[in-house]
C-alpha positions as CSV (number, residue, x, y, z in Angstrom):
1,X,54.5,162.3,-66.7
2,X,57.7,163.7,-67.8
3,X,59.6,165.8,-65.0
4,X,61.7,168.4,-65.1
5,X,65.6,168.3,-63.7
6,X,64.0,169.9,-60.3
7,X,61.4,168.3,-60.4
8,X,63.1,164.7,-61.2
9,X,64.6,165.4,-57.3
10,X,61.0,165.9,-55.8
11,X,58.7,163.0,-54.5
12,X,55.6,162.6,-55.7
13,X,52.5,162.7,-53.4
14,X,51.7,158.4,-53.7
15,X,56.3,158.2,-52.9
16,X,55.7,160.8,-49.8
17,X,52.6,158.6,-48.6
18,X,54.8,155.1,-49.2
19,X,57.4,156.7,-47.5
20,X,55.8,157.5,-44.4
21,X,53.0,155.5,-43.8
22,X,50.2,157.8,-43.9
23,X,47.4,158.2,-47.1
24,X,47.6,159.9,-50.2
25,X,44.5,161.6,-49.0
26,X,45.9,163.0,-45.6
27,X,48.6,164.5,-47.6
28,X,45.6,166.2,-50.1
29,X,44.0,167.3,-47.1
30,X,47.7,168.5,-45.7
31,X,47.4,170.9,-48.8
32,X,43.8,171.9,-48.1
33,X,44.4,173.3,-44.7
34,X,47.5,175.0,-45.5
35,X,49.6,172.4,-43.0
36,X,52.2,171.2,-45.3
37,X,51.4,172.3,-49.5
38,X,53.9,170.6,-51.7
39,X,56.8,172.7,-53.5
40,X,55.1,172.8,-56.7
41,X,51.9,171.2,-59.3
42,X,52.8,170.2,-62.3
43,X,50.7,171.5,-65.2
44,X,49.0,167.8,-64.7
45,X,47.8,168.4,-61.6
46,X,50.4,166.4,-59.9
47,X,51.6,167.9,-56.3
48,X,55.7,167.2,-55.8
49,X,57.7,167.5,-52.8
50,X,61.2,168.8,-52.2
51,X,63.6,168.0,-48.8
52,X,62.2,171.0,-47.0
53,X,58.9,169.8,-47.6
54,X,59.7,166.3,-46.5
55,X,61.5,168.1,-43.1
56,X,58.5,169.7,-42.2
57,X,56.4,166.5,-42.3
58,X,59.0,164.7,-40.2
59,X,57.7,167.4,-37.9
60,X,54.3,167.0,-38.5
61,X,54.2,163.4,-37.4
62,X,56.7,164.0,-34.3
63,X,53.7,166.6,-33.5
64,X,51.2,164.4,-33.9
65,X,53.1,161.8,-31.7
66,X,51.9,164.1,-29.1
67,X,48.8,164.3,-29.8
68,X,48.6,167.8,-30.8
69,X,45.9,169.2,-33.4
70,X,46.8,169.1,-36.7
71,X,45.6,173.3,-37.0
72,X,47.9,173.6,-33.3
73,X,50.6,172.2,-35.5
74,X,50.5,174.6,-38.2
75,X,50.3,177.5,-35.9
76,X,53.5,176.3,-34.3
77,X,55.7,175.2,-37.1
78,X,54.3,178.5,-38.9
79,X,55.5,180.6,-35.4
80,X,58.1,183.2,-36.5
81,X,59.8,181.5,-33.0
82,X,59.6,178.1,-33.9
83,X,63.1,176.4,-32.8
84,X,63.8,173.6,-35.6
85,X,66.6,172.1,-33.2
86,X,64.5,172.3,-29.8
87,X,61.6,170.6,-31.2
88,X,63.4,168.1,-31.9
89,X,65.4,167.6,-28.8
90,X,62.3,168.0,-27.1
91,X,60.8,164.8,-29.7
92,X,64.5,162.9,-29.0
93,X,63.9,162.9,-25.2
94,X,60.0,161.7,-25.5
95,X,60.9,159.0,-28.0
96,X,64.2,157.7,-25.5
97,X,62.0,157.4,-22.9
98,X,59.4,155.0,-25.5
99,X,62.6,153.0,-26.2
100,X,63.5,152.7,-22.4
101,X,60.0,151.3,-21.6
102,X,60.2,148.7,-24.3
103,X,64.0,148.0,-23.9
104,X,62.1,146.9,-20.5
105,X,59.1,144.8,-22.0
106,X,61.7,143.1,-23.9
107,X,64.0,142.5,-21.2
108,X,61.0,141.1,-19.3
109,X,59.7,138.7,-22.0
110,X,63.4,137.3,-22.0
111,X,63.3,136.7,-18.3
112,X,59.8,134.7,-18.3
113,X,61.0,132.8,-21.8
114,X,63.9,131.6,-19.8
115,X,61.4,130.7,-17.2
116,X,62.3,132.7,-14.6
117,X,58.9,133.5,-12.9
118,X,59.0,137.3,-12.5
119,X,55.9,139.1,-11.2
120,X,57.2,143.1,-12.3
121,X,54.7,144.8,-13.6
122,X,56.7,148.2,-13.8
123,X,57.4,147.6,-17.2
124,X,54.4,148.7,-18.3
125,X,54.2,151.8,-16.7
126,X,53.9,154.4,-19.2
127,X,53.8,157.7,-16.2
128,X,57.4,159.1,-17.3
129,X,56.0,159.1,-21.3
130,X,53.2,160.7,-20.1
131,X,54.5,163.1,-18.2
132,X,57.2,164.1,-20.2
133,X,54.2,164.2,-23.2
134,X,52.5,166.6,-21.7
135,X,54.7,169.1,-20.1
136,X,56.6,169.3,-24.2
137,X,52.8,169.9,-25.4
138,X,52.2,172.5,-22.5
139,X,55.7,174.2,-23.6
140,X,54.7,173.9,-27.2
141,X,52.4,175.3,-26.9
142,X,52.8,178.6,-24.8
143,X,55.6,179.2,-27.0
144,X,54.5,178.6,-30.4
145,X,50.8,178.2,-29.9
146,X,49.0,181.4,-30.9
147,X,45.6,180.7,-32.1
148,X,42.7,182.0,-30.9
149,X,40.9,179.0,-30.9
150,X,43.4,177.3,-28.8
151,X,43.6,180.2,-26.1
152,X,40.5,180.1,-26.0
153,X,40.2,176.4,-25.0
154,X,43.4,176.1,-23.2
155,X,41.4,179.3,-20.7
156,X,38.6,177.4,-20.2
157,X,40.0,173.7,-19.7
158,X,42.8,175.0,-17.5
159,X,40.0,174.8,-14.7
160,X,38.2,171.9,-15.1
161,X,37.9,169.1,-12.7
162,X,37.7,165.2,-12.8
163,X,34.2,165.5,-12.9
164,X,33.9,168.0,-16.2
165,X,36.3,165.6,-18.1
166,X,34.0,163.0,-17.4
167,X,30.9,165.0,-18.3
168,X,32.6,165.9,-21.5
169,X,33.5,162.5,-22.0
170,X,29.6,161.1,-21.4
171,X,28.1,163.6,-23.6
172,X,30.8,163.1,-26.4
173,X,29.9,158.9,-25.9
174,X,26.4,159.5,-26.2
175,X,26.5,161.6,-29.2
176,X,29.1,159.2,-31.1
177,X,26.6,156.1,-30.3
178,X,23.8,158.3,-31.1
179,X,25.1,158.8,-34.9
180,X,25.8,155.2,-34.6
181,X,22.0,154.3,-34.4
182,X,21.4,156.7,-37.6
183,X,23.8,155.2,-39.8
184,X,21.0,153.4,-41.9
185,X,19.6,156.6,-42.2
186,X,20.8,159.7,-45.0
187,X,22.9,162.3,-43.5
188,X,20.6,164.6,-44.3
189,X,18.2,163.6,-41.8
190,X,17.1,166.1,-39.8
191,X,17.5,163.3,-36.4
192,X,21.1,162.8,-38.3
193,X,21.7,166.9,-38.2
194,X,20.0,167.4,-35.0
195,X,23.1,165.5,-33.8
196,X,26.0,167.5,-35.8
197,X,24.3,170.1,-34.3
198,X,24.3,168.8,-30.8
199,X,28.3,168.4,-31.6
200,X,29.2,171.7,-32.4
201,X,27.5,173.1,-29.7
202,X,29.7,171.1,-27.5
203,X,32.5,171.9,-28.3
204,X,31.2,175.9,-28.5
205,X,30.0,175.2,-24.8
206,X,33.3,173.6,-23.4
207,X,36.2,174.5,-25.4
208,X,36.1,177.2,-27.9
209,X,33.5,178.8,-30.3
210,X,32.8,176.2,-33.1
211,X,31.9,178.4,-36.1
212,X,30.6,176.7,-39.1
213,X,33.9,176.8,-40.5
214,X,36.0,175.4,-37.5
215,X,33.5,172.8,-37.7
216,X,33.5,171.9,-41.5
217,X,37.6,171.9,-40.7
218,X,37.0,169.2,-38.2
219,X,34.6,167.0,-40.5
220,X,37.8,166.9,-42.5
221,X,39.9,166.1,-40.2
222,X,38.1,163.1,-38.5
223,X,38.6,161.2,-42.0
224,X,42.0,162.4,-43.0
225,X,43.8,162.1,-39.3
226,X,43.6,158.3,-38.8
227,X,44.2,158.9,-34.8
228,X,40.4,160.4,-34.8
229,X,39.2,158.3,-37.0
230,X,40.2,154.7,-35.5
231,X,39.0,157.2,-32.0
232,X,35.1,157.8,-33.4
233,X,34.7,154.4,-35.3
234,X,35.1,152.4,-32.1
235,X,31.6,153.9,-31.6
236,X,30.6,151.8,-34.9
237,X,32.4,150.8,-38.4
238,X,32.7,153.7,-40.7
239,X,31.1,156.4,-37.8
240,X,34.1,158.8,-38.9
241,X,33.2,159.0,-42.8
242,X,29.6,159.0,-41.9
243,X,30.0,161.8,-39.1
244,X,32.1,164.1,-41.6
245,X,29.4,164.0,-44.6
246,X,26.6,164.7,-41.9
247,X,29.0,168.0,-40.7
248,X,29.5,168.4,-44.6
249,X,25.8,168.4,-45.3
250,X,25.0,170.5,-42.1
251,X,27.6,173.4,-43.0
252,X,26.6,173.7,-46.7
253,X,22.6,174.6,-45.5
């Protein structure tokens, strides 16, 4: 492939993923949703990435640090009132606190390697991370977050109790282990879509309305964002990819 003088300064899309850990095929799926397109395609077909670029995926990943959903990101970093240098003071004071708690651990280890028989178990505690985690997110997002989808859901979780997170969290379970079971089975099975279905009504029934789209956008994303797909194959090996081509299957009919 021969490059251009620009584009002999750009990375390719196999040097981004080397560089930061993460697939080739999060970084397609990056482009597809409009999170983070590269600065230009070659004639080839090969997507190239300048520093900007590169800047707004170091934000990406602080973002996802915090759990935040990858279409929650792109509404924020696309916010006309996005701060560059408050986001990342906000990321600088999460990640101190990480390195205090394991400046701890270490120290710890240390002690009981020299023998010394210390029974602290405050180490471990990761309440200031928390914390700290999710008052950012909460500030994120009622300053930058502006989708419909997310006011939506942020309305109706805002009052939910103990007991509904752990009545979303049983009905999630059983529909995760309940795809398990039909794994042998094609994803066209009507048990198999009976389940997708099951899913998107949900999600339309406790956070926001799931439209077809919004739901094919999540099939997507439970392959191509690692953090959900090591989440939904604890349920069974390969759950995620199987999961996303039944939603794939159920949105195209």
């Amino acid at each position: 492939m021969e490059l251009s003088k620009e584009e002999q300064g750009m990375k390719t899309v196999q040097q981004v993923a080397a560089l930061c850990g993460i697939t080739v095929r999060t970084l397609h799926y990056y482009d597809q949703i409009g999170l983070l397109r590269p600065a230009k395609t070659t004639d080839a077909g090969y997507r190239l990435y300048g520093d900007s670029e590169l800047a707004r995926l170091q934000q990406i990943l602080f973002f996802r640090e915090l759990d935040f959903p990858l279409k929650e990101i792109a509404s924020i970093l696309d916010s006309p009132s996005f701060d560059h240098n408050e986001a990342l003071m906000q990321h600088r004071e999460v990640l101190s606190l990480k390195r205090e708690r394991l400046d701890g651990l270490i120290h710890l280890v240390d002690q009981l390697l020299k023998g010394e028989q210390t029974m602290s178990f405050q180490e471990f505690d990761t309440t200031k991370i928390e914390q700290a985690q999710q008052k950012y997110a909460q500030e994120a997002a009622e300053r930058w977050g502006n989708t419909a989808a997310y006011q939506q859901s942020s309305k109706r979780t805002s009052g939910y109790s103990k007991e509904d997170w752990a009545r979303i969290s049983g009905e999630t379970e059983q529909i995760y282990r309940g795809l398990a079971a039909q794994m042998d089975k094609p994803v066209s099975d009507p048990a198999v879509q009976q389940l997708v279905k099951e899913w998107q009504d949900l999600i339309s029934r406790n956070f926001y309305d799931c439209t077809d789209e919004i739901l094919a956008g999540l099939g997507e994303m439970y392959t191509a964002d690692e953090r959900f797909a090591k989440n939904i194959n604890q349920y069974g090996d390969g759950l995620a990819q199987f999961l996303s081509d039944a939603i794939r299957c159920y949105c195209a009919n």
